[in-house]
Backbone as CSV, one residue per row, in Angstrom:
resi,resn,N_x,N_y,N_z,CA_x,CA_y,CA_z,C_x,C_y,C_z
1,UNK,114.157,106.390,97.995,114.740,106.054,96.710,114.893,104.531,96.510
2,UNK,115.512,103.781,97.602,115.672,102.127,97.313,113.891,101.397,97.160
3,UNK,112.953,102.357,97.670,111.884,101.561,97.227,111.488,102.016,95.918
4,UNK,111.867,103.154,95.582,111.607,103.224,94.311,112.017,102.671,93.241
5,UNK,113.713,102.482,93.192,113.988,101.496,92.084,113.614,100.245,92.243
6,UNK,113.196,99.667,93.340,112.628,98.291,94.054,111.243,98.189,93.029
7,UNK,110.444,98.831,93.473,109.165,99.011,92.767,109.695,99.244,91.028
8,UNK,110.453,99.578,90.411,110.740,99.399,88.986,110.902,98.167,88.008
9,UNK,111.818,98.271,89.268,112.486,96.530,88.807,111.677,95.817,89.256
10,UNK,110.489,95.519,90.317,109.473,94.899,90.217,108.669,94.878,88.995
11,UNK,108.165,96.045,88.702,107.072,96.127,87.653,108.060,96.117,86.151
12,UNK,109.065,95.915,86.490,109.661,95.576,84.881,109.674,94.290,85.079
13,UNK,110.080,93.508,86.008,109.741,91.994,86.002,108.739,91.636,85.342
14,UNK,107.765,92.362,85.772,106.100,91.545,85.958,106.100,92.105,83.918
15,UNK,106.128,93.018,83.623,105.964,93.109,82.387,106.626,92.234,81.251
16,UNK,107.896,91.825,81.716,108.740,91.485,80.664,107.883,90.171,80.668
17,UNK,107.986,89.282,81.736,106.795,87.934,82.024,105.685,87.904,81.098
18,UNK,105.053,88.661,81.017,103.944,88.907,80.336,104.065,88.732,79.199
19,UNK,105.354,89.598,78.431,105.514,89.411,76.944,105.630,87.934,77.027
20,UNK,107.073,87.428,77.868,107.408,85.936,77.720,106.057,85.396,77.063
21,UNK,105.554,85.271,77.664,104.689,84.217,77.886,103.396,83.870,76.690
22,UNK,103.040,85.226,76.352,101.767,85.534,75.006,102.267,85.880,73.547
23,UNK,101.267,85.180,72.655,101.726,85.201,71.713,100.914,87.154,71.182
24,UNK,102.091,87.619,70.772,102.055,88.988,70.630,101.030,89.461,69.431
25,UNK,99.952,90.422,69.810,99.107,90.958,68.715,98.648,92.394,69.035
26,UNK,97.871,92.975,68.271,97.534,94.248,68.595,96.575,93.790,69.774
27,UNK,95.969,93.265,70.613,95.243,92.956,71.743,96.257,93.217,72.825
28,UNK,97.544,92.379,72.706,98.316,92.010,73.889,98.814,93.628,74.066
29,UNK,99.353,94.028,72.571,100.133,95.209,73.115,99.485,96.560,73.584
30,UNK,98.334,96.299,73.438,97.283,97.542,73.970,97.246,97.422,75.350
31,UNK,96.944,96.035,75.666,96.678,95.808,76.846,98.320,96.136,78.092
32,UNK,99.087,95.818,77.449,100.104,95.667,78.353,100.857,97.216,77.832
33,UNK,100.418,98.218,77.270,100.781,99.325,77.602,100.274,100.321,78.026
34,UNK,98.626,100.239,78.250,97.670,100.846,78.987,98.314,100.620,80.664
35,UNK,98.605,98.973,80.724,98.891,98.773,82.197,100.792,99.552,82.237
36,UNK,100.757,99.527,81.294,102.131,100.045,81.781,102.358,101.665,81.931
37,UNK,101.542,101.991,81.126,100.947,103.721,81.407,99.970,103.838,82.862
38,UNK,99.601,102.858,83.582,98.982,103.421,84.476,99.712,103.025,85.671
39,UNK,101.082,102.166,85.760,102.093,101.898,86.727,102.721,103.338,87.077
40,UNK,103.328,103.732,85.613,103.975,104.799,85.109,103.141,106.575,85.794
41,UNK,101.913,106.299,85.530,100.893,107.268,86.196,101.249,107.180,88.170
42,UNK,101.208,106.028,88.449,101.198,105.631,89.765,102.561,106.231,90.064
43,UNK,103.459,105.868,89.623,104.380,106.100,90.380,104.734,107.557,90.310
44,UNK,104.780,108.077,89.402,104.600,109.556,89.312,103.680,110.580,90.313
45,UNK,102.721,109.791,90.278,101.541,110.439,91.769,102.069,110.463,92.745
46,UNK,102.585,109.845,93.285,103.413,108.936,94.397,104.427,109.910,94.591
47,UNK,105.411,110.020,93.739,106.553,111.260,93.663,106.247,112.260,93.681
48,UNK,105.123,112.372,93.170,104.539,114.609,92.846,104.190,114.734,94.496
49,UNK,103.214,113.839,94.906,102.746,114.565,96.231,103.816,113.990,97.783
50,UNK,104.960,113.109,96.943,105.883,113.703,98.325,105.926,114.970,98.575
51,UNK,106.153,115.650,98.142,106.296,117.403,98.345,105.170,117.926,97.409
52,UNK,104.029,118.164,98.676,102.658,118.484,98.209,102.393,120.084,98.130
53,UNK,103.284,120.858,98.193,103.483,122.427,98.236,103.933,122.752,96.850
54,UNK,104.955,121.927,95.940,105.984,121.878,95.101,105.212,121.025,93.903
55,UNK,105.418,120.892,92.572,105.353,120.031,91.712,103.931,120.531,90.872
56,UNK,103.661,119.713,89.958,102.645,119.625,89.026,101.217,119.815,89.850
57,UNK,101.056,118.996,90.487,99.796,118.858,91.857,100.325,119.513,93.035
58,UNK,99.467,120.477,93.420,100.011,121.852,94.602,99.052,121.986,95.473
59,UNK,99.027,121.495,96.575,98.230,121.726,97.613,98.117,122.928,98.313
60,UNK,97.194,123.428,98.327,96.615,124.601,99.687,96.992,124.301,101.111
61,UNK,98.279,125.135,101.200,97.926,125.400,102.573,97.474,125.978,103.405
62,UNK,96.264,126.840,102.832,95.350,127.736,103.545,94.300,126.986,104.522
63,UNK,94.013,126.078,104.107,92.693,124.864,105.502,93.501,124.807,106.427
64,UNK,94.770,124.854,106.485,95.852,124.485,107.546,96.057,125.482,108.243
65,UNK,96.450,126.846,107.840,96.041,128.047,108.271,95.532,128.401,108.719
66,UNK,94.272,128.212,108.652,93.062,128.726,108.741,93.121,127.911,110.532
67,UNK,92.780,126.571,110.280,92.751,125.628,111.482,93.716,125.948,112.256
68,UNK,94.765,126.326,112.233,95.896,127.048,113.098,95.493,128.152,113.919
69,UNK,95.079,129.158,112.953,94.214,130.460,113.535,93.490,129.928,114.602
70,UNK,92.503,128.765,114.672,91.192,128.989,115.437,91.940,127.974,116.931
71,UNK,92.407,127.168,116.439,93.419,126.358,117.398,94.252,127.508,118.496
72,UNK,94.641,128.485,117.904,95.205,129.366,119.153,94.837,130.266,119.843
73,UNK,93.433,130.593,118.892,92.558,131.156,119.745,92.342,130.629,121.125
């Protein structure tokens, strides 16, 4: 969790900078909310497959199974 709000408040830094700094148009704001939709994507990935059994994205644990089986053979 502390790297996660770490990583927020990082990438809200880095964004707010950005506005600072450019003079604002439909270019800038495309650009800097594509990147902010794909932080937003990231970190969400990141959270779904901590618990890769659970969530939106659900992993098989049948290869694991399976490899278990032949392992105790």
């Amino acid at each position: 969790m502390p790297i996660l709000i770490a990583t927020i408040a990082w990438t809200t830094a880095i964004f707010i900078s950005f506005g600072l700094f450019v003079r604002m148009n439909t270019t800038v704001i495309a650009a800097v909310s594509i990147a902010d939709l794909s932080v937003a994507v990231a970190i969400f990935l990141i959270l779904d497959l901590n618990s890769p059994f659970t969530g939106l994205i659900r992993v098989s644990s049948a290869p694991a199974h399976a490899v278990l089986e032949v392992l105790a053979k």
